[in-house]
Backbone as CSV, one residue per row, in Angstrom:
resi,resn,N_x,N_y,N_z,CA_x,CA_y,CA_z,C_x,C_y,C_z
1,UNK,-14.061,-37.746,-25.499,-15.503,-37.590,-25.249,-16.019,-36.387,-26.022
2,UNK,-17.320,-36.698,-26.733,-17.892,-35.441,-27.423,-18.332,-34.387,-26.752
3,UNK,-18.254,-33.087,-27.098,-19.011,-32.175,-26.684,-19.990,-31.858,-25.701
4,UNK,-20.814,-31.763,-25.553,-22.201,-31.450,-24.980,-22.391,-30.187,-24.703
5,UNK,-22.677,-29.298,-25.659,-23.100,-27.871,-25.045,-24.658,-27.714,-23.981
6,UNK,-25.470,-29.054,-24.151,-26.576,-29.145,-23.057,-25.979,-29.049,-21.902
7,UNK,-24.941,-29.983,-21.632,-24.390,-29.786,-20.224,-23.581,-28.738,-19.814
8,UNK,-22.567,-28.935,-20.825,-21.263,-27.324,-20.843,-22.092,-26.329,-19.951
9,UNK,-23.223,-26.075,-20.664,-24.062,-24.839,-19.611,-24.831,-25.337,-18.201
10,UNK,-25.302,-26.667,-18.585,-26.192,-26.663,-17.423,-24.683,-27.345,-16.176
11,UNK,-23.880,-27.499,-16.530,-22.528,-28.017,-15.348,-22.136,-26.201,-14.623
12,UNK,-22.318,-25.703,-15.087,-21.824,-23.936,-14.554,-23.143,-23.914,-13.294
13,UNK,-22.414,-23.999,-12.112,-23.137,-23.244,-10.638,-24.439,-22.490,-11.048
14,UNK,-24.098,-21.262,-11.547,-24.776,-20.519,-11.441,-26.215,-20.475,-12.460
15,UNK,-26.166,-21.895,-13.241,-27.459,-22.443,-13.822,-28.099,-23.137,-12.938
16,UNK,-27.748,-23.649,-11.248,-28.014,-25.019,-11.278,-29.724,-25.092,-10.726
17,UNK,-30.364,-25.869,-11.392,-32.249,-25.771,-10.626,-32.804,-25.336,-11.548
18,UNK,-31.735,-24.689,-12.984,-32.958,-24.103,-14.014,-33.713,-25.403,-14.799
19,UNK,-34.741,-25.361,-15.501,-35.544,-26.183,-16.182,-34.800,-26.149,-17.152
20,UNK,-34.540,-27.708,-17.718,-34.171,-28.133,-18.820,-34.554,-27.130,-19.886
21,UNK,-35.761,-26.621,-20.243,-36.314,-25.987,-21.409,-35.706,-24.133,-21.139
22,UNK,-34.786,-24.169,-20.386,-34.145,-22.635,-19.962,-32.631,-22.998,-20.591
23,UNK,-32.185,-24.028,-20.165,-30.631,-24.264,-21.037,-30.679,-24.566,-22.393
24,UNK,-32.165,-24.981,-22.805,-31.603,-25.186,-24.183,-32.260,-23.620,-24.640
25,UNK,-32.661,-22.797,-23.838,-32.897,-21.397,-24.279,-31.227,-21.227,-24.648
26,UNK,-30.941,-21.027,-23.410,-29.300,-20.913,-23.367,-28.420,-21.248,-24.202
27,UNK,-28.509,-22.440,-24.461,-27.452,-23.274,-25.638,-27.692,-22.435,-27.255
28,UNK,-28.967,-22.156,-27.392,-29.108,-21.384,-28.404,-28.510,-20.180,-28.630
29,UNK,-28.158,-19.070,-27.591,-27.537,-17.991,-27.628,-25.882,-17.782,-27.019
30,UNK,-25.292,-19.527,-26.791,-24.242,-19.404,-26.427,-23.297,-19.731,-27.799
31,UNK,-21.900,-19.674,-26.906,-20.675,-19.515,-28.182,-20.395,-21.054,-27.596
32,UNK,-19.843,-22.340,-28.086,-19.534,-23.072,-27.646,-17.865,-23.637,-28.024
33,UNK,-17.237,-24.117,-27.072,-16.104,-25.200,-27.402,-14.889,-24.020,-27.972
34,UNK,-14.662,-22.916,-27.550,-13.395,-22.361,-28.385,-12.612,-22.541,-27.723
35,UNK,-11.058,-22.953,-28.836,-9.962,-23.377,-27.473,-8.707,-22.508,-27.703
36,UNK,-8.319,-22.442,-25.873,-7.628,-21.885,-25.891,-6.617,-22.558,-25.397
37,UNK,-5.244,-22.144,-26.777,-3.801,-23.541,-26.464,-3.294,-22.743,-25.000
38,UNK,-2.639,-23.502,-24.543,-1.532,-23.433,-23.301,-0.825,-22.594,-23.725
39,UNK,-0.883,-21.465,-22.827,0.130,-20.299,-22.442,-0.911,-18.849,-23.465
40,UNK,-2.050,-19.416,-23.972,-2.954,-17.967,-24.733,-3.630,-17.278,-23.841
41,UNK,-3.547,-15.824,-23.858,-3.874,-15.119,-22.952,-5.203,-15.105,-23.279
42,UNK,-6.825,-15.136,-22.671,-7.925,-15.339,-22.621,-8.404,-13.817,-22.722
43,UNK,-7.885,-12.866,-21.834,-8.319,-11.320,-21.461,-7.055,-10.947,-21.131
44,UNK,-6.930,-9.840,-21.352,-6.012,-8.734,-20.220,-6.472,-7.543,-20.049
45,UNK,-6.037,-6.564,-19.195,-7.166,-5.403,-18.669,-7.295,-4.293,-19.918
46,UNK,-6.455,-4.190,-21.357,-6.931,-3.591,-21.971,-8.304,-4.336,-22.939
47,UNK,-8.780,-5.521,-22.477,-9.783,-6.454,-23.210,-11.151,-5.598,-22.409
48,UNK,-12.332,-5.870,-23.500,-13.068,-5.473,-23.657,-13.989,-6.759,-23.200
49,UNK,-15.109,-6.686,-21.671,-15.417,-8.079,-21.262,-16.711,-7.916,-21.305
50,UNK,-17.449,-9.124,-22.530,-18.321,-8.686,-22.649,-19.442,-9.908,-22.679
51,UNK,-18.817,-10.995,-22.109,-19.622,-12.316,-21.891,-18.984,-13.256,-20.909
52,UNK,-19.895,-13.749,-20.080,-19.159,-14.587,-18.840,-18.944,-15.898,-19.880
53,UNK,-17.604,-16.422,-19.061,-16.969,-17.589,-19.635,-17.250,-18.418,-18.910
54,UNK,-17.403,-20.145,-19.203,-17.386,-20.984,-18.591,-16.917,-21.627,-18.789
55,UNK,-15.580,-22.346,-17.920,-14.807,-23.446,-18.628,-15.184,-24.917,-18.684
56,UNK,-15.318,-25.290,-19.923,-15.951,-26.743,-20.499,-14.947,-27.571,-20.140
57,UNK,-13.476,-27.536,-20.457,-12.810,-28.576,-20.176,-10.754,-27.798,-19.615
58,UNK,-10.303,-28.170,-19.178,-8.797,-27.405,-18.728,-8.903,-26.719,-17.662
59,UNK,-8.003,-25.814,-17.844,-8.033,-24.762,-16.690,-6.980,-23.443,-16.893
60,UNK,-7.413,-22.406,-16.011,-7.479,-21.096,-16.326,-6.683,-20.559,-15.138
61,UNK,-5.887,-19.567,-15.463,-5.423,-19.004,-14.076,-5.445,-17.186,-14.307
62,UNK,-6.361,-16.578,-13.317,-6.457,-15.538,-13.289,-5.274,-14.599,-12.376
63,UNK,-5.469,-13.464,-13.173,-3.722,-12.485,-12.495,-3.559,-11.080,-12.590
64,UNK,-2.916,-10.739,-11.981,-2.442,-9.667,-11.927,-0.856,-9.359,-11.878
65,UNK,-0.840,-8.142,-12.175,0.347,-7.644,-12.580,0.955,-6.586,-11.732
66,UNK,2.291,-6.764,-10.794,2.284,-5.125,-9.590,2.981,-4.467,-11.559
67,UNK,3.634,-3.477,-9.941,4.402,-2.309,-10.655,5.576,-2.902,-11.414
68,UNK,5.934,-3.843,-10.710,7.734,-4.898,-11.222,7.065,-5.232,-12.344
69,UNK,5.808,-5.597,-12.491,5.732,-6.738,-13.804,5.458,-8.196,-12.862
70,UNK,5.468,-8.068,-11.762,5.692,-9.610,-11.119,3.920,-10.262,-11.124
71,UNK,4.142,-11.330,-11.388,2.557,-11.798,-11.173,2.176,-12.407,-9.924
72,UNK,0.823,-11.738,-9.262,-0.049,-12.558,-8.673,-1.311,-13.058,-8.969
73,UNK,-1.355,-14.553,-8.747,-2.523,-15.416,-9.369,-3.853,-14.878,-7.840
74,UNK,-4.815,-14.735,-8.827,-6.193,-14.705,-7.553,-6.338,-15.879,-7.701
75,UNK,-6.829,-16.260,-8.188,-7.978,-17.979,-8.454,-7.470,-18.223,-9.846
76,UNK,-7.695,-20.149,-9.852,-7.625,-20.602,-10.840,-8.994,-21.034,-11.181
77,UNK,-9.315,-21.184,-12.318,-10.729,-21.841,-13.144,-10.659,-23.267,-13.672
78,UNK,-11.414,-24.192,-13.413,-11.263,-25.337,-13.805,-12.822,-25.758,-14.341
79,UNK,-13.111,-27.174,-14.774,-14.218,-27.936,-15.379,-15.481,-26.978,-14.461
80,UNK,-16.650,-26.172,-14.946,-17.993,-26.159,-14.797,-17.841,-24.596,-14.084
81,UNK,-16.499,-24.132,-13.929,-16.227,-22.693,-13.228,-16.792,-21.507,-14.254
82,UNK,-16.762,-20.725,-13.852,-17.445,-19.239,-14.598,-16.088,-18.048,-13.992
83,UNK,-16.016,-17.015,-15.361,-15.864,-15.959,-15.230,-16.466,-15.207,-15.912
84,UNK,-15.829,-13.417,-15.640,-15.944,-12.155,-15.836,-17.449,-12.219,-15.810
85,UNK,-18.235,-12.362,-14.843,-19.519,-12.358,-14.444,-19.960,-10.875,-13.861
86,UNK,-18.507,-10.133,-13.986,-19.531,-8.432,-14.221,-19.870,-7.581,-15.262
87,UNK,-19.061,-8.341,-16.730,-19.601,-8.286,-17.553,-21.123,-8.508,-18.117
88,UNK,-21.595,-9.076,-17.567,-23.153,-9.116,-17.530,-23.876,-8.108,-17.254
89,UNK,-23.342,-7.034,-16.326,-24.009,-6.103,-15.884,-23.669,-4.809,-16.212
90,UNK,-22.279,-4.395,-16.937,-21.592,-3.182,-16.928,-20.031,-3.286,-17.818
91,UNK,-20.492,-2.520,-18.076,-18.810,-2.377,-18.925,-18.171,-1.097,-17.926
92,UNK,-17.331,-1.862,-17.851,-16.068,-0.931,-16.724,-14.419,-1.727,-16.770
93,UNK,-13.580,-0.692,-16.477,-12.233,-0.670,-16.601,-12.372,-2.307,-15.446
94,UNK,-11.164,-2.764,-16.108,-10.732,-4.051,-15.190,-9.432,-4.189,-14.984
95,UNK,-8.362,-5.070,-14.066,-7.394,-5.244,-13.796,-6.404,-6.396,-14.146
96,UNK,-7.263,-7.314,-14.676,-7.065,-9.071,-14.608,-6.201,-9.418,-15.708
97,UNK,-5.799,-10.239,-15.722,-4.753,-11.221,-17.113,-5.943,-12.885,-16.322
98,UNK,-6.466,-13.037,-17.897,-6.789,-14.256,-17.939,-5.860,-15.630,-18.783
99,UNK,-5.179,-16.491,-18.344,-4.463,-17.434,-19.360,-4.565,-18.958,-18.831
100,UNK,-4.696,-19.739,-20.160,-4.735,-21.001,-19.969,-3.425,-21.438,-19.648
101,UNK,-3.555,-22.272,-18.647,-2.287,-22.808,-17.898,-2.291,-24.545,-19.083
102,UNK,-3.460,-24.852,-19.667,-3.143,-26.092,-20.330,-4.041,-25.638,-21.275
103,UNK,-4.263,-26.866,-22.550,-5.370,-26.248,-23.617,-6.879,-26.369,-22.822
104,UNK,-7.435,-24.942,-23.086,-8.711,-25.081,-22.259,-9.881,-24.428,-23.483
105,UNK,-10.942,-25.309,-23.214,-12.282,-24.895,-24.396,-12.781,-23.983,-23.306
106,UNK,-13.433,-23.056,-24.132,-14.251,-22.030,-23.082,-15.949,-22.031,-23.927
107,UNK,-16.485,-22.161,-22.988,-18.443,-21.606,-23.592,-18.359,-20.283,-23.483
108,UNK,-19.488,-19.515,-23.556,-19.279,-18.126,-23.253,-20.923,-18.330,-23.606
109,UNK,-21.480,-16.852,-22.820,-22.743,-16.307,-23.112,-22.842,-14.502,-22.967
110,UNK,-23.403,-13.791,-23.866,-23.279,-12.401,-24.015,-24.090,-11.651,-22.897
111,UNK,-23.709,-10.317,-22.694,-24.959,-9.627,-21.781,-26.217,-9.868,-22.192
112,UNK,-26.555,-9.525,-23.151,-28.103,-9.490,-23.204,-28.601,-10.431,-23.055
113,UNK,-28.500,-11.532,-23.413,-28.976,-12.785,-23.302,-29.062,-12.880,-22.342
114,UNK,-28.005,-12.783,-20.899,-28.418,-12.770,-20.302,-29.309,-12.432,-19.082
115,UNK,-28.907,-11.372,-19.481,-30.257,-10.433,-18.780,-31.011,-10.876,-19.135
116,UNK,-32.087,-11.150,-20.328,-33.142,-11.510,-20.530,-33.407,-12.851,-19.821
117,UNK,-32.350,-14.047,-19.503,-32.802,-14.861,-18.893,-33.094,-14.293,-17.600
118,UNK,-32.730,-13.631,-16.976,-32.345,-13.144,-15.472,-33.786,-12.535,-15.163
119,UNK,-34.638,-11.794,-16.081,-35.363,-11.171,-16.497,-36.580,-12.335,-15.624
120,UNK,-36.351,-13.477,-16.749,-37.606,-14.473,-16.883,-37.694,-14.836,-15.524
121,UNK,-36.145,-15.652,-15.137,-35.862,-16.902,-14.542,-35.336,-16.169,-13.265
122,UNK,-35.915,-15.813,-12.235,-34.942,-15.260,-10.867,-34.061,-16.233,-10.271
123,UNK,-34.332,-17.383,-10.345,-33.466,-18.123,-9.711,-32.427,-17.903,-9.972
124,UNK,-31.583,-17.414,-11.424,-30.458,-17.290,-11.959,-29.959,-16.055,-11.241
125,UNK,-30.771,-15.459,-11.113,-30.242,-14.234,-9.933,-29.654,-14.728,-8.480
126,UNK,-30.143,-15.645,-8.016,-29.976,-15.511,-6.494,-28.515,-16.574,-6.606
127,UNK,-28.399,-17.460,-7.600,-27.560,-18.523,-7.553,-26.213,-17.537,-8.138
128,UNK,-26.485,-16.400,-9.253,-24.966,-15.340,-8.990,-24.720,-14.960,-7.989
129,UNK,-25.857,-13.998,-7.153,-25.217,-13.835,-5.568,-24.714,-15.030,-4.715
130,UNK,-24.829,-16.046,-4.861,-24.492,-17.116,-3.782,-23.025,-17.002,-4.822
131,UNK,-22.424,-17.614,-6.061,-21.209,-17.205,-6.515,-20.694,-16.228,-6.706
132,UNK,-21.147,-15.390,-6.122,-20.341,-13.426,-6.142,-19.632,-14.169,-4.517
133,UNK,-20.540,-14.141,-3.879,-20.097,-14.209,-2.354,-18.980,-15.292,-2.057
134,UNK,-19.174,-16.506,-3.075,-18.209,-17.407,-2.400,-16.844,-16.958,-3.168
135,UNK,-16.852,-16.541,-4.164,-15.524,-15.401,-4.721,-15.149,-14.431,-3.430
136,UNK,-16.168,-13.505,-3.234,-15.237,-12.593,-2.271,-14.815,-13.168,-0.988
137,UNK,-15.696,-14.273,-0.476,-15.049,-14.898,0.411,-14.025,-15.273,0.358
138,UNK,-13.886,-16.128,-0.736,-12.342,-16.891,-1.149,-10.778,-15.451,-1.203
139,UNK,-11.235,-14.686,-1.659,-10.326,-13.386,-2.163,-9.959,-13.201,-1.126
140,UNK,-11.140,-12.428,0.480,-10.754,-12.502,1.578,-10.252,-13.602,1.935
141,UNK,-10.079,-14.382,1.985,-9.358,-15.669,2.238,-7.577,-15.808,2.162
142,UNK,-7.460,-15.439,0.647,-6.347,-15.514,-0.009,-5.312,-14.118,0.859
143,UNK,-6.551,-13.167,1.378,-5.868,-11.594,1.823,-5.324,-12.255,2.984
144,UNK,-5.978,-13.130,3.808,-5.456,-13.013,5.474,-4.204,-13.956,5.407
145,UNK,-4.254,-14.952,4.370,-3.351,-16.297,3.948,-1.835,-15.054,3.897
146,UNK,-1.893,-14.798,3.101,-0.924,-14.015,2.457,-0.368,-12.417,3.182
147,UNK,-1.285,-12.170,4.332,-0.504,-10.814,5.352,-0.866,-11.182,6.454
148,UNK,-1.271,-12.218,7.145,-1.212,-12.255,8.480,-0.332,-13.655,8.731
149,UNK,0.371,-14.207,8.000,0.476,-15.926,8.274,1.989,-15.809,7.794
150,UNK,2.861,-16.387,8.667,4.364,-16.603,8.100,4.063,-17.839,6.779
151,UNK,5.446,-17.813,6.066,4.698,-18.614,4.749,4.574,-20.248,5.115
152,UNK,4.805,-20.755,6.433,4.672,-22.261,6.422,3.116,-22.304,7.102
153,UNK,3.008,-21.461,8.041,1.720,-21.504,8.159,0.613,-21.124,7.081
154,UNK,0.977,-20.140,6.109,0.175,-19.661,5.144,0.121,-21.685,3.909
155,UNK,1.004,-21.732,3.940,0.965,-23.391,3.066,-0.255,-24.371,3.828
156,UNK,0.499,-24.340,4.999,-0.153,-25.728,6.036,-1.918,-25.130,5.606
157,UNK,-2.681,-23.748,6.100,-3.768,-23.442,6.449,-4.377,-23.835,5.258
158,UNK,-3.510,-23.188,3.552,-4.238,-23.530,2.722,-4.441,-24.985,2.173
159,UNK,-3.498,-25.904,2.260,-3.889,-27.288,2.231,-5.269,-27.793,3.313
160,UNK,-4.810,-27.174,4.383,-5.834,-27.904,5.198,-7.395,-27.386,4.615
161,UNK,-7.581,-25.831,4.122,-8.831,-25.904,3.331,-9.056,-26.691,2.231
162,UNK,-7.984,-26.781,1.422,-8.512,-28.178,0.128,-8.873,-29.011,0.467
163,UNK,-8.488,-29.732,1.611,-8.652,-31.168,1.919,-10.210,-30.547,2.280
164,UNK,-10.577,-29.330,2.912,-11.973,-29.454,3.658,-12.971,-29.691,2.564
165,UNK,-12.198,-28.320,1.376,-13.307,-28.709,0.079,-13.405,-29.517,-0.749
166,UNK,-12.036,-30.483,-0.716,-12.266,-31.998,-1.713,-12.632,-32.945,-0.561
167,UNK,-12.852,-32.698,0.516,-13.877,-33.643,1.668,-12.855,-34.852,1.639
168,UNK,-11.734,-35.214,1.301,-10.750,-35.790,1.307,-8.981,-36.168,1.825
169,UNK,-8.668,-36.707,2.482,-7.297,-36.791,3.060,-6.391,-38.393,2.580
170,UNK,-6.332,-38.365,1.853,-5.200,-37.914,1.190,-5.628,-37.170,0.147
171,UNK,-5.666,-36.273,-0.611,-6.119,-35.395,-1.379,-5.293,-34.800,-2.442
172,UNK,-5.500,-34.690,-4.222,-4.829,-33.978,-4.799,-4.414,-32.464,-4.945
173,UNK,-3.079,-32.288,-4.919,-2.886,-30.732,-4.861,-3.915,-30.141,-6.291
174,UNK,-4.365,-28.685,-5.924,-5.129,-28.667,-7.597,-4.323,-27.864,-8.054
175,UNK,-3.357,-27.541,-8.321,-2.308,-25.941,-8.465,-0.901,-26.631,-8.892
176,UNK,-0.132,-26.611,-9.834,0.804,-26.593,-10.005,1.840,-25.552,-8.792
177,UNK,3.202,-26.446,-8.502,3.664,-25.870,-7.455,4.246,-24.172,-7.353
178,UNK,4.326,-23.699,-9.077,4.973,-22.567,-9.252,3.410,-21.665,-9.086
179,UNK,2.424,-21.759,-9.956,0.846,-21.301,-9.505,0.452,-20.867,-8.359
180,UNK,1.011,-22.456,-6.973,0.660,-22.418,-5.620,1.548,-21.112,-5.097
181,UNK,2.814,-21.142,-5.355,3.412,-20.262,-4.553,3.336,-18.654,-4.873
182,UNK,2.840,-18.284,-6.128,2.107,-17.144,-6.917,0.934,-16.862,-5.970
183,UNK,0.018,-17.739,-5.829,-0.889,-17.713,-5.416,-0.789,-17.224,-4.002
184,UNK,-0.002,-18.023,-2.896,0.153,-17.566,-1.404,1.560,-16.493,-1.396
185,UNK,2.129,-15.687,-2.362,2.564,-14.596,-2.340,3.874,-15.146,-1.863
186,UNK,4.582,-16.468,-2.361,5.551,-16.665,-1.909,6.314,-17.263,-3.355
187,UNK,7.662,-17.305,-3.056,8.556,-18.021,-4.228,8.703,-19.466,-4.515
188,UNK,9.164,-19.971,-5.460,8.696,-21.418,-5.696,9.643,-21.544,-4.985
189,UNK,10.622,-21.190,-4.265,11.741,-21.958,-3.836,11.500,-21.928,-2.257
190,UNK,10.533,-20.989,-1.948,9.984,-20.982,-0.386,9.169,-22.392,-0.076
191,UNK,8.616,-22.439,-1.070,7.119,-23.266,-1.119,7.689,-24.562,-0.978
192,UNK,8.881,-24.922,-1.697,9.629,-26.033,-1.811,10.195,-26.152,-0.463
193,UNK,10.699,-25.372,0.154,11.531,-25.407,1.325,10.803,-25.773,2.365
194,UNK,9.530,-25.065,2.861,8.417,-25.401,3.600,7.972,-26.337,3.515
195,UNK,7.474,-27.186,2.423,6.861,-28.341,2.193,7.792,-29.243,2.542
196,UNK,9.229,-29.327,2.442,10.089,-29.862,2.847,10.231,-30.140,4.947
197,UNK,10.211,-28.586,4.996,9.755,-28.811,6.592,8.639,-29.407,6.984
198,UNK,7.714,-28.980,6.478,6.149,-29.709,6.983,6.439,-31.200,7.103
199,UNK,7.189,-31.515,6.342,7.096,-33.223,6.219,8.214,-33.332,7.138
200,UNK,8.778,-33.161,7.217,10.293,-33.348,8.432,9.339,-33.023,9.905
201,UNK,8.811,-32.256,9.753,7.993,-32.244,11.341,6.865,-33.161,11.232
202,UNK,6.246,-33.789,10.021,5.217,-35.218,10.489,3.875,-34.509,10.330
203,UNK,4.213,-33.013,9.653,2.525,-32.345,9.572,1.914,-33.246,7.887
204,UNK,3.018,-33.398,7.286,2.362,-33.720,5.539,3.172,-34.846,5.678
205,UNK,2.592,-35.744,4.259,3.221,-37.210,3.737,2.537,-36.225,2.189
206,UNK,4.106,-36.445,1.303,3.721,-36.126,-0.109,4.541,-37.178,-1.011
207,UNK,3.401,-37.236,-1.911,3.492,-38.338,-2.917,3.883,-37.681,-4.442
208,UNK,4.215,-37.220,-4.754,3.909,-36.580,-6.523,2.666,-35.210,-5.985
209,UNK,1.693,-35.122,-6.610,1.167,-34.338,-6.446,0.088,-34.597,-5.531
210,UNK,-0.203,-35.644,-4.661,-1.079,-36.124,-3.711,-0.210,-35.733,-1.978
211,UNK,-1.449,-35.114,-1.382,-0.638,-34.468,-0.172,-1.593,-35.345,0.592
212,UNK,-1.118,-35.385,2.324,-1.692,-36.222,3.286,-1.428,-35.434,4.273
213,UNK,-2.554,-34.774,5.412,-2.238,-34.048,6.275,-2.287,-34.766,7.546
214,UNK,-1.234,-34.958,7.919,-1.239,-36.161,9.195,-1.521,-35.387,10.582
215,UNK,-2.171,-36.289,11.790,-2.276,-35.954,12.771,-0.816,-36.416,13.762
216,UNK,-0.846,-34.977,14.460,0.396,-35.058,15.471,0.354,-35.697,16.771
């Protein structure tokens, strides 16, 4: 399928309600379609962030690094998602490793530009705060998953939110299984073991990468 930088921008959240004649403002001052192969690092915290990204097509997994070198994933980015959206406002030290987990095209749009839309168009303002918030929500999310929850409960809770947000049961995992267990602060070989129990106790039915959260 071809391109579409009309949509590429107007598919990103944090456009959504603007007037057609505001994205093709947009499309004019954006970067479109650059790709990034599987396993290219996008940013890392000595990168200089200086335009929110939006991913057009693949997906992205954002990270960090402790003291070991060991990685933890915050969030992954997929079709119509946005990052480094404080680049828009400030240049300041950051922490993150951005990398494509498959080949992923990225859009991008610079500060000024956007400010000046932000300027015109308020709506574009209020629709970043509604995606600032559902980020820190999610982050808090990932905090209580990962220090208050032994790791089968930390698995079970976070499936049971996918299924809430793909409104679906039987439902696809979205995370590769080594990603998932990065992600809930556990080892791939935990994640494996648990998922193994869950289904021996009648909580999951797993197919390949399609999970089913059964009632007891």
């Amino acid at each position: 399928m071809s391109h579409s930088a009309f949509r590429c921008v107007q598919a990103a959240p944090i456009f959504k309600g603007l007037a057609d004649s505001d994205i093709r403002e947009l499309v004019k001052v954006s970067v479109h379609q650059q790709l990034f192969k599987r396993g290219t690092q996008l940013y890392a915290p000595t990168t200089p962030l200086e335009r929110m990204l939006i991913v057009d097509q693949g997906r992205v997994k954002v990270y960090q690094l402790n003291a070991n070198g060991k990685e933890k994933v915050l969030y992954m980015l997929r079709s119509g998602a946005i990052d480094s959206e404080a680049a828009l406002f400030a240049r300041r030290q950051h922490f993150n490793y951005a990398e494509a987990v498959e080949d992923t095209w990225i859009c991008s749009i610079g500060r000024a530009d956007f400010q000046d839309l932000m300027q015109r168009v308020p709506q574009v303002a209020l629709n970043l705060l509604n995606i600032l918030g559902d980020r820190l929500t999610a982050l808090e999310s990932v905090s209580a998953l990962t220090g208050n929850l032994k790791s089968k409960n930390r698995i079970l809770v976070y499936l049971q939110q996918v299924a809430q947000e793909q409104q679906a049961n039987p439902f696809e995992l979205p995370e590769k299984k080594k990603e998932l267990a990065s992600f809930l602060g556990i080892t791939p070989e935990t994640l494996s073991r648990q998922l193994s129990q869950l289904v021996a106790e009648g909580l999951l039915k797993i197919n390949g990468r399609q999970i089913t959260i059964t009632e007891k």
